[in-house]
C-alpha positions in Angstrom: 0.0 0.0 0.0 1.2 3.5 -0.7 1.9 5.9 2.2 2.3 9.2 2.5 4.0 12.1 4.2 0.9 14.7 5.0 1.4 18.2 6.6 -2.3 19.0 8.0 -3.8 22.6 9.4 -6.6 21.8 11.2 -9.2 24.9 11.0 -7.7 26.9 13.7 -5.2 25.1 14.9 -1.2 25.1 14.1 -0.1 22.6 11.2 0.8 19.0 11.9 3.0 16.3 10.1 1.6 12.9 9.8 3.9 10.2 8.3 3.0 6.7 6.6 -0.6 8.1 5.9 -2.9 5.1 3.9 -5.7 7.0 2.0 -8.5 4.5 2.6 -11.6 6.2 1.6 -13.3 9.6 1.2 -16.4 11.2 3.1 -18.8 13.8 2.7 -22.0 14.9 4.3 -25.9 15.4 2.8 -25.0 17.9 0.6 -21.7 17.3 -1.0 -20.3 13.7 -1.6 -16.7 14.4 -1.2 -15.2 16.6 1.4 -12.1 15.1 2.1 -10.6 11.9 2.9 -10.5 9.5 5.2 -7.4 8.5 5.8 -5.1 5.7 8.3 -2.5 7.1 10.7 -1.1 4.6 12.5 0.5 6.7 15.3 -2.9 7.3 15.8 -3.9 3.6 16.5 -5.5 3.3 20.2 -6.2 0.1 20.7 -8.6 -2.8 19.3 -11.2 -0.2 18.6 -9.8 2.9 17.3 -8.0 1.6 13.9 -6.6 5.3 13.7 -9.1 6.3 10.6 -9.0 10.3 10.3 -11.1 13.1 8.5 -8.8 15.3 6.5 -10.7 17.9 4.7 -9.6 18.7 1.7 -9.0 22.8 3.0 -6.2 21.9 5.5 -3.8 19.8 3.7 -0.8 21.9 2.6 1.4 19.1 1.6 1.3 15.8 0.5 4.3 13.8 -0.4 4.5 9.9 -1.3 6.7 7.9 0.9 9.2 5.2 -0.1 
């Protein structure tokens, strides 16, 4: 699977780097199918039931770099 490098501003908040990122999907709401994607980060993980699956809208990423 390809990972990623992806430096994030939350709305309001100061930019973060997340590293080996798996884009696993996309979500949206009942207006508009696609706001951003959902996304893996595994120093996220916390435990057997949070799998570390993230919202990133599509507005905060600044950066997105493929990882070997």
């Amino acid at each position: 699977m390809i990972t990623f490098k992806i430096n994030y501003s939350p709305k309001n908040r100061a930019p973060e780097i997340y590293r080996n990122v798996s884009v696993v999907g996309r979500y949206g709401s009942k207006d508009h199918s696609n706001l951003g994607m959902l996304v893996r980060v595994p120093e996220r993980e916390a435990g057997r039931l949070d799998k570390g699956i993230r919202r990133f809208s599509y507005e905060g990423i600044l950066t997105m770099e493929v990882e070997a």
